[in-house]
N, C-alpha and C positions, 0 to 999 in steps of 0.2 A: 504494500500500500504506500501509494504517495502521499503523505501528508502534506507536505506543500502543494501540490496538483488539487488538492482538497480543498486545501484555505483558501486557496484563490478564488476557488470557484466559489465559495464560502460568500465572500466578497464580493463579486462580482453578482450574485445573486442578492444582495444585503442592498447594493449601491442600486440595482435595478429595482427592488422594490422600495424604496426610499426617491425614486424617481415616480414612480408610479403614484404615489402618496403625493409628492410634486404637483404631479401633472393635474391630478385631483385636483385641487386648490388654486392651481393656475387661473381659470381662467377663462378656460380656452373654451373654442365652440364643443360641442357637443361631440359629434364626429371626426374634429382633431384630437380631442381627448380618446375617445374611442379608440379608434385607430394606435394613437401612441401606447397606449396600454395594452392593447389588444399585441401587438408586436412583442412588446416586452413580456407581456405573460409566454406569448409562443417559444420565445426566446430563452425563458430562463425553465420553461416544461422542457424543450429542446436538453438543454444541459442537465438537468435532474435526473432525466431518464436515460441520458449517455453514461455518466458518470455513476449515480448513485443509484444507478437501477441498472448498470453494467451492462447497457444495450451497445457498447461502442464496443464491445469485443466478444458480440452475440452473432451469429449468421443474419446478413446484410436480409434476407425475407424478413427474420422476427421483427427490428428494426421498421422494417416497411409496414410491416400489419401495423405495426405500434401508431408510426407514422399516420396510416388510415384513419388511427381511433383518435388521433389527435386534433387532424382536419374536420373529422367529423363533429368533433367535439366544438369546434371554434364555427363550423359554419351554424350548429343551432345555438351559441350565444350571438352569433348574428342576427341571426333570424328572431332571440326572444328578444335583443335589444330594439331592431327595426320596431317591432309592434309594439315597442312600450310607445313610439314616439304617435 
């Protein structure tokens, strides 16, 4: 185990959701906030499940199903978000 490979990503998970919480409070219109977050969340599920769910050195299919349920997942917070508006 790399422990440094760990804290970074530690970090770098920490700094993105403290930007999220950011972008909250910003400001901003509704669908740039969206969006920004929306990214960031793909972003740091992306590395959660490389890393600490050890899909980065899993056979490239599992990875891809993973992948499937991820997109799926973000297209119906799209779709609840659209109808809230």
């Amino acid at each position: 185990m790399n422990t440094k490979l760990y804290t970074v990503i530690y970090v770098v998970l920490f700094v993105s959701a403290t930007v999220q919480v950011l972008v909250e409070f910003a400001g901003l219109a509704y669908w740039t906030a969206f969006a920004l977050i929306m990214v960031l969340s793909a972003a740091k599920a992306v590395l959660v499940a490389a890393y600490f769910q050890h899909l980065r050195w899993e056979p490239r299919s599992l990875t891809y199903l993973v992948g499937i349920g991820l997109a799926a997942a973000l297209a119906l917070t799209f779709a609840a978000s659209y109808s809230i508006l």
